[in-house]
C-alpha positions as CSV (number, residue, x, y, z in Angstrom):
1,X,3.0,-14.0,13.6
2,X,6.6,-13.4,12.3
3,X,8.9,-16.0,14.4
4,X,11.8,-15.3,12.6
5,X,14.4,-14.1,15.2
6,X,15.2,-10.3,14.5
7,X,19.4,-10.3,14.2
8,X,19.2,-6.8,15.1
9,X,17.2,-4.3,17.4
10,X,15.3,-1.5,16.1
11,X,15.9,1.9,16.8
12,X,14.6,3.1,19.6
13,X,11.6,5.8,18.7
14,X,9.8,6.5,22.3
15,X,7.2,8.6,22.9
16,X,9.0,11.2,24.7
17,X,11.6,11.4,21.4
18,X,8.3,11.2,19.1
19,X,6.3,14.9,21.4
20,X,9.8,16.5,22.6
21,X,10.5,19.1,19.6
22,X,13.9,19.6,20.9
23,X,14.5,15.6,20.3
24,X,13.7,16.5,15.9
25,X,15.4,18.9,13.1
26,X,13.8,22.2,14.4
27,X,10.7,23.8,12.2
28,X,12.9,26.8,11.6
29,X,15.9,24.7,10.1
30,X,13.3,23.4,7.5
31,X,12.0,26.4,6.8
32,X,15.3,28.2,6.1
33,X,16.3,25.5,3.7
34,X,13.2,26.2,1.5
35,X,11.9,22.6,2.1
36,X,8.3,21.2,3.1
37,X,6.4,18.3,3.8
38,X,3.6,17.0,1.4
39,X,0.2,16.3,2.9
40,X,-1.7,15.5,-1.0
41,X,-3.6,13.2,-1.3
42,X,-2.6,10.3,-3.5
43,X,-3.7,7.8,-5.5
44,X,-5.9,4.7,-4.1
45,X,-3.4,2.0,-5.9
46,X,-0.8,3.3,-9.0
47,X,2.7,2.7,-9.6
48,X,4.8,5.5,-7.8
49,X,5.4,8.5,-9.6
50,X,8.8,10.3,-9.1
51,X,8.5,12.8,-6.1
52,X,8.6,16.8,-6.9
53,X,11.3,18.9,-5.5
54,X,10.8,20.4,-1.9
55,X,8.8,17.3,-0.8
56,X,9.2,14.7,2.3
57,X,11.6,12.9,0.4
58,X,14.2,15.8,-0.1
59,X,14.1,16.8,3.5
60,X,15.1,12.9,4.5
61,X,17.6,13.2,1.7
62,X,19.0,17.1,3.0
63,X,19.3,15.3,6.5
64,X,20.9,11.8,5.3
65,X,23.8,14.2,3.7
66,X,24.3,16.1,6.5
67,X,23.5,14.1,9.3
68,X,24.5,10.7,8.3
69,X,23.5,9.1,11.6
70,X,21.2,6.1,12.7
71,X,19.9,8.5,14.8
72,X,19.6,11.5,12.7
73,X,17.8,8.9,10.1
74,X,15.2,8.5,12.9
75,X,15.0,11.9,13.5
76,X,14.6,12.8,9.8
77,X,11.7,10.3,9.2
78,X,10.0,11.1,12.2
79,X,10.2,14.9,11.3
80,X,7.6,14.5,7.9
81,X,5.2,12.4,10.2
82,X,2.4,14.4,7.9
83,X,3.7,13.0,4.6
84,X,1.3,11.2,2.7
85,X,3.9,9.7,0.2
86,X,7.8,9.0,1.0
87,X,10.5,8.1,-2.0
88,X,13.7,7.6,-0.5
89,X,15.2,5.5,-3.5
90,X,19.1,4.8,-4.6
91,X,20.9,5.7,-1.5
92,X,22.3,2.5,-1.1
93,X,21.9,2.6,3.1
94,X,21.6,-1.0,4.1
95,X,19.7,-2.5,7.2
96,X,20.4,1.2,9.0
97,X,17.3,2.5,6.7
98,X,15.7,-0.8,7.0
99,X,15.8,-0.6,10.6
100,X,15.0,3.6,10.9
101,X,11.7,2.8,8.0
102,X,10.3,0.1,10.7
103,X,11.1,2.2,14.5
104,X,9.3,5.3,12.0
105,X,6.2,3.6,10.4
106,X,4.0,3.8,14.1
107,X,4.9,6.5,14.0
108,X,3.7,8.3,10.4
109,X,-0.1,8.0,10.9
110,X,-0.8,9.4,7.3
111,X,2.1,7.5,5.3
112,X,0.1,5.9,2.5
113,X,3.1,5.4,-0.1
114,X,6.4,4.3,0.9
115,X,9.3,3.7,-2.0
116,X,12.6,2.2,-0.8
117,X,14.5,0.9,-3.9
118,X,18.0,0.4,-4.4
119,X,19.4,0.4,-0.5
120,X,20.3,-3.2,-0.6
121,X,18.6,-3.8,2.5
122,X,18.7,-7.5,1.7
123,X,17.2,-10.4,3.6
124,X,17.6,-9.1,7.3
125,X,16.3,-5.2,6.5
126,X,13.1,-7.0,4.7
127,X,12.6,-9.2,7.8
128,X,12.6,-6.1,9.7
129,X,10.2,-4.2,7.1
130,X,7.9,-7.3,7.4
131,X,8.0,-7.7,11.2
132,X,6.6,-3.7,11.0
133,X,4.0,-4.0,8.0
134,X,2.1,-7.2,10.3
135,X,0.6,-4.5,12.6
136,X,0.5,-1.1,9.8
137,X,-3.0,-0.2,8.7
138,X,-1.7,2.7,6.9
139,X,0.5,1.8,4.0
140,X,-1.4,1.2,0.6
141,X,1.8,1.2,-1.5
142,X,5.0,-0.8,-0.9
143,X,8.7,-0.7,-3.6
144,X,11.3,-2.4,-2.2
145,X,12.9,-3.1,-5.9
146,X,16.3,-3.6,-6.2
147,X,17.4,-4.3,-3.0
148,X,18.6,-8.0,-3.1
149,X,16.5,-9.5,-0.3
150,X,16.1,-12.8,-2.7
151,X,14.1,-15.6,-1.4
152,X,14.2,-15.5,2.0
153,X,13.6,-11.7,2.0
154,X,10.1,-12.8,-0.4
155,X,9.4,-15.0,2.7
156,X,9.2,-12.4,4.9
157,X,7.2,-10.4,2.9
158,X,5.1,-13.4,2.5
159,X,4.8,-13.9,5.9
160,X,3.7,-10.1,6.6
161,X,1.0,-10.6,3.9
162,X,-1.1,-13.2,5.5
163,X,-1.7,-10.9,8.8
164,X,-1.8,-7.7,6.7
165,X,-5.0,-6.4,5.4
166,X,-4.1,-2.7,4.1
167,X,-1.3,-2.9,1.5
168,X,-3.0,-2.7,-2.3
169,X,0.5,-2.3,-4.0
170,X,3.9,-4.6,-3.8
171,X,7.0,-4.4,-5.9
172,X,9.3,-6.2,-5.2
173,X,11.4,-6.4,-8.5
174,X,15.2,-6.7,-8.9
175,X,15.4,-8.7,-6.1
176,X,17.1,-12.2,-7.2
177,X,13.9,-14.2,-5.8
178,X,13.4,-17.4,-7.7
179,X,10.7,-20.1,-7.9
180,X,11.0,-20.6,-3.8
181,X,10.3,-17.2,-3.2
182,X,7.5,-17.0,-5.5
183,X,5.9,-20.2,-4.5
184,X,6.1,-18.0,-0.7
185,X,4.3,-15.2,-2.1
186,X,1.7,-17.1,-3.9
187,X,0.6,-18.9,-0.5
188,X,0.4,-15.9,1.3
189,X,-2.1,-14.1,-1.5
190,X,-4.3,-17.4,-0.8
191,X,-5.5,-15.6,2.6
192,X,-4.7,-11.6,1.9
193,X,-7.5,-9.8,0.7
194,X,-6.4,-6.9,-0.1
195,X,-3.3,-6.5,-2.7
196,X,-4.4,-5.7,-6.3
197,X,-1.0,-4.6,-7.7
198,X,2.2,-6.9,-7.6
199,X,5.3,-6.1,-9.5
200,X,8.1,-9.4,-9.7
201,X,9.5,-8.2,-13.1
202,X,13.5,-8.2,-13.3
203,X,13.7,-11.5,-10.8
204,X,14.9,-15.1,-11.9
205,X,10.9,-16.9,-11.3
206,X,11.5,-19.5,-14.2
207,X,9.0,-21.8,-15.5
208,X,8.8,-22.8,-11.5
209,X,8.0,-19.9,-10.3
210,X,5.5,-19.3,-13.4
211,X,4.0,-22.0,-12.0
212,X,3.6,-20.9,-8.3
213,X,2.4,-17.4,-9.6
214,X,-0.1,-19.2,-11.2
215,X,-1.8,-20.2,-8.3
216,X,-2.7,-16.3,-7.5
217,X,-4.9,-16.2,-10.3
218,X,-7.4,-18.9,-9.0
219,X,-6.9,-17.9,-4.8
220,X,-6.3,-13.9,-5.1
221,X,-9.7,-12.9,-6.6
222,X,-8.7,-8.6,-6.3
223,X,-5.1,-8.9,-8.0
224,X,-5.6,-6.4,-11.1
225,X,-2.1,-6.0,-12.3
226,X,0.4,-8.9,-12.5
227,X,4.0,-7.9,-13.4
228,X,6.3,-10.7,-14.8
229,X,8.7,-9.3,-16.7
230,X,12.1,-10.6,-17.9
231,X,11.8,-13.8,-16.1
232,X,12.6,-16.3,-18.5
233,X,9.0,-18.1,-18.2
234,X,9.9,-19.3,-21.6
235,X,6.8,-21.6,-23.1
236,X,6.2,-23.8,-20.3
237,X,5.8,-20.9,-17.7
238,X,3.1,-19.1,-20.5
239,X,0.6,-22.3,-20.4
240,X,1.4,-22.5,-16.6
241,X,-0.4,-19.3,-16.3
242,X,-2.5,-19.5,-19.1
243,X,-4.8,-22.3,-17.8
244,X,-5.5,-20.1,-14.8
245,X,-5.5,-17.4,-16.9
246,X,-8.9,-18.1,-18.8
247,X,-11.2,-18.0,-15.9
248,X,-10.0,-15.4,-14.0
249,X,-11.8,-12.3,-13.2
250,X,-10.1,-10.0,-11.8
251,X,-7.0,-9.5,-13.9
252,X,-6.8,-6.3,-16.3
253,X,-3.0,-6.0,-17.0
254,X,-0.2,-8.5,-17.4
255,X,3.2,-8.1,-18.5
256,X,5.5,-11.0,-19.7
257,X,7.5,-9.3,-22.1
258,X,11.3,-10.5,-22.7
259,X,10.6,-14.0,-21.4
260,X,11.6,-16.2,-24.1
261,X,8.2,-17.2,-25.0
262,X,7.3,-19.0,-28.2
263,X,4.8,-20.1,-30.1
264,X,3.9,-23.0,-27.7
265,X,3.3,-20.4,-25.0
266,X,1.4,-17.8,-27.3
267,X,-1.0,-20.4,-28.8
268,X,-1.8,-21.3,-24.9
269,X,-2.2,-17.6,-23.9
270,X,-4.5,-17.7,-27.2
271,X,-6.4,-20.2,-25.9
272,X,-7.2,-18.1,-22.4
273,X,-8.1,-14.7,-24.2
274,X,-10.8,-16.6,-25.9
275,X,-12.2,-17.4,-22.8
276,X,-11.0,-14.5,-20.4
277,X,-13.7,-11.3,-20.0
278,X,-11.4,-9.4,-18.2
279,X,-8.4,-8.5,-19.2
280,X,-7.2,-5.0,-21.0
281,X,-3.4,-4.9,-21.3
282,X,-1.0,-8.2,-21.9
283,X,2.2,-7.1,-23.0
284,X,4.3,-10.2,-24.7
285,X,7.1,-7.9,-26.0
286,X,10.6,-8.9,-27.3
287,X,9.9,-12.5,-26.8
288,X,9.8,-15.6,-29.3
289,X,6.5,-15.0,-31.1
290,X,6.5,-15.8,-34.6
291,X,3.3,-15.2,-38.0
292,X,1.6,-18.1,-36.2
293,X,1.6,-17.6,-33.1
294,X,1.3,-14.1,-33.6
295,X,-1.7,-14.9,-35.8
296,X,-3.7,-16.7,-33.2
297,X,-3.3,-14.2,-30.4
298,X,-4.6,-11.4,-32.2
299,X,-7.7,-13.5,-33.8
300,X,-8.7,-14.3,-30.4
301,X,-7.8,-10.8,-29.0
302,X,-10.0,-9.4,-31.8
303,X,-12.8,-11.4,-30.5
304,X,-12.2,-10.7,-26.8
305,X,-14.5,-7.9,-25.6
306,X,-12.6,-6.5,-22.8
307,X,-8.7,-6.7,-24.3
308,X,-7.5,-3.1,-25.4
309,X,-4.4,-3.3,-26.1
310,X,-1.6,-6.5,-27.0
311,X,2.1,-5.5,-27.4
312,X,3.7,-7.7,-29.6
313,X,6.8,-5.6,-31.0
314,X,10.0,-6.9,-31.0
315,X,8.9,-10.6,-31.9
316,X,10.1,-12.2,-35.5
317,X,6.3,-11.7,-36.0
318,X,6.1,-8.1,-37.1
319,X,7.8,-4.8,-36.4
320,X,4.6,-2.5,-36.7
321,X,4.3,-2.2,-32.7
322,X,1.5,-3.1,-30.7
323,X,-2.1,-4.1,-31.9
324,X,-4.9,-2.0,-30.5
325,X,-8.4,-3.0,-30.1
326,X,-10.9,-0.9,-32.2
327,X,-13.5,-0.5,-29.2
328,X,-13.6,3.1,-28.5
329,X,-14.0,2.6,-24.6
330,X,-10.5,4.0,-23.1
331,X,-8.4,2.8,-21.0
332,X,-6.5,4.1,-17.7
333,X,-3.0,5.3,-18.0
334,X,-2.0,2.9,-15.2
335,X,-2.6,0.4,-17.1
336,X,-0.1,1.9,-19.8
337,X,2.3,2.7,-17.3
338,X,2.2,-1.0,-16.3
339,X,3.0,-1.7,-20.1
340,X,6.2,-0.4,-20.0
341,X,9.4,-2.3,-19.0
342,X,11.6,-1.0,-16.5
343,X,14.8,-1.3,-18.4
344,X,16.2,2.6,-17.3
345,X,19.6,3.0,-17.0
346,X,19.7,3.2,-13.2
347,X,18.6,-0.9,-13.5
348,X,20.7,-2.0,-16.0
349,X,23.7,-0.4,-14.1
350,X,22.6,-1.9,-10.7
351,X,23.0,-5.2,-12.5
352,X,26.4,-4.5,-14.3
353,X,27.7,-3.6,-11.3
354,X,25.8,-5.3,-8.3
355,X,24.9,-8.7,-9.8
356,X,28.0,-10.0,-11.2
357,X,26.9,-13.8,-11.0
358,X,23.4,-13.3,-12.0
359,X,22.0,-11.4,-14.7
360,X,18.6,-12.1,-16.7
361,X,18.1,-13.4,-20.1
362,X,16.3,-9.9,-21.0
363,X,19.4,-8.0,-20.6
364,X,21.4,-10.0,-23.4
């Protein structure tokens, strides 16, 4: 159970507000302003694509502008209760969305995707996200990037994770969360069965929290894609996760590009690929790399049957871009999505102008 004392109440969403049509935006109102609900079906597990005009997530945004309420946020969430897939990112809304998200999710039966980046909800909205994801068995896909919950807002995920069983996908990147709140999240994927997709990139882990990480690849046996991104790992973080590294089987993408990473840590992540069956994509771009260490990662990912593609541009190694394996057997564009670093405009401006006494290595 979450014991954390909530700081603030929920909205309230009772029944009679949830039946009573006179209680939400009327049908007609939505129909005059050319917008609809989506009801598609979506993908099992898959990063979130961006959503499509005249969707769920422009009627909540039509209804945030004009009714810029607590209530009115209620209303408008409770409105697309048919949505399969909700993106409500970069509004900058605080706890108030924090709080609206958690009174609607009971209460959106068919929600399977839910992005929420960029509100600064911080630690108290993702206490309140986590007090509502314990009892969800709906939501498959959680973002809650960029919203500075830091380490005691990766506890409360944490915490939501061990009674959980539903949610495949977490990202929780740009968030400030260092070795303590990875070391929280690690424990908690030592009971959850269920999460196969979990993006830290963008956070401050260090070779500490390289080291709690690691743990998940011995005690999570369905994670498939790890995201570790701009960390700064450096070498000692690379051979924390490389001993792991070489048993596992579940793993088929990981990402530690632009984490300072030399040849100490490549000739370690060497050492795993010889032994690892599993993985496809590792992506060690724009780190430290050099001819040698570059040398023995792609003898050994030569000689690994299941590795497709290793992105080494960007090191002092070589310039020609990423090596790919010659086995013909493709691979799924998820796993190239996961490739690529999220270094858009829209993040490198949230830290210029929201994380003046913090700001990682990869940026420089």
């Amino acid at each position: 159970m979450l014991l954390r004392p909530s700081s603030s109440s929920l909205m309230d969403a009772s029944a009679s507000n949830l039946t009573d049509a006179s209680e939400r935006p009327n049908d007609t109102a939505l129909r005059d302003s050319g917008l609809t609900t989506t009801t598609d079906s979506v993908r099992e597990v898959a990063p979130f694509e961006n959503p499509s005009k005249g969707n769920a997530d422009d009627i909540l945004r039509k209804f945030l502008e004009y009714f810029p309420s607590d209530q009115d946020i209620d209303e408008a969430l409770l409105s697309i209760r048919a949505t399969t897939s909700l993106n409500v990112e970069g509004s900058d809304l605080g706890i108030r969305l924090a709080n609206s998200l958690a009174s609607a999710l009971p209460h959106l039966p068919k929600l399977k995707e839910l992005q929420a980046r960029f509100h600064n909800i911080q630690e108290e909205g993702a206490w309140t996200i986590a007090r509502a994801l314990t009892s969800n068995i709906n939501l498959t896909a959680l973002d809650l990037g960029g919203n500075h919950i830091k380490d005691e807002g990766a506890r409360a995920i944490a915490t939501a994770l061990v009674e959980n069983s539903t949610l495949a996908s977490l990202g929780i990147g740009i968030n400030r969360i260092t070795a303590e709140g990875a070391l929280a999240i690690a424990s908690s994927l030592a009971t959850n069965s269920s999460l196969t997709y979990l993006d830290l990139e963008f956070n401050n882990l260090r070779e500490g929290g390289a080291r709690a990480i690691s743990t998940i690849l011995t005690t999570a046996p369905r994670l498939q894609t790890l995201l570790l991104g701009c960390n700064g790992i450096a070498s000692a973080g690379a051979m924390s996760l490389a001993e792991p590294l070489a048993t596992n089987s579940s793993l088929t993408t990981l990402t530690l590009w632009s984490n300072v990473i030399d040849d100490e840590g490549a000739m370690a992540i060497a050492g795993a690929l010889a032994q690892n069956t599993t993985l496809v994509s590792l992506n060690l771009k724009n780190n430290r790399i050099s001819t040698e260490g570059a040398a023995a990662l792609e003898e050994t990912g030569a000689m690994n049957s299941s590795l497709k593609s290793l992105n080494l541009e960007g090191n002092p190694c070589q310039d020609q871009g990423p090596m790919e394996n010659d086995d013909s057997e493709d691979h799924t564009d998820s796993d190239d999505a996961a490739q690529e670093e999220p270094a858009t405009s829209s993040t490198l401006s949230y830290f210029s102008s929201d994380w003046s006494d913090f700001e990682p290595d990869c940026l420089h």
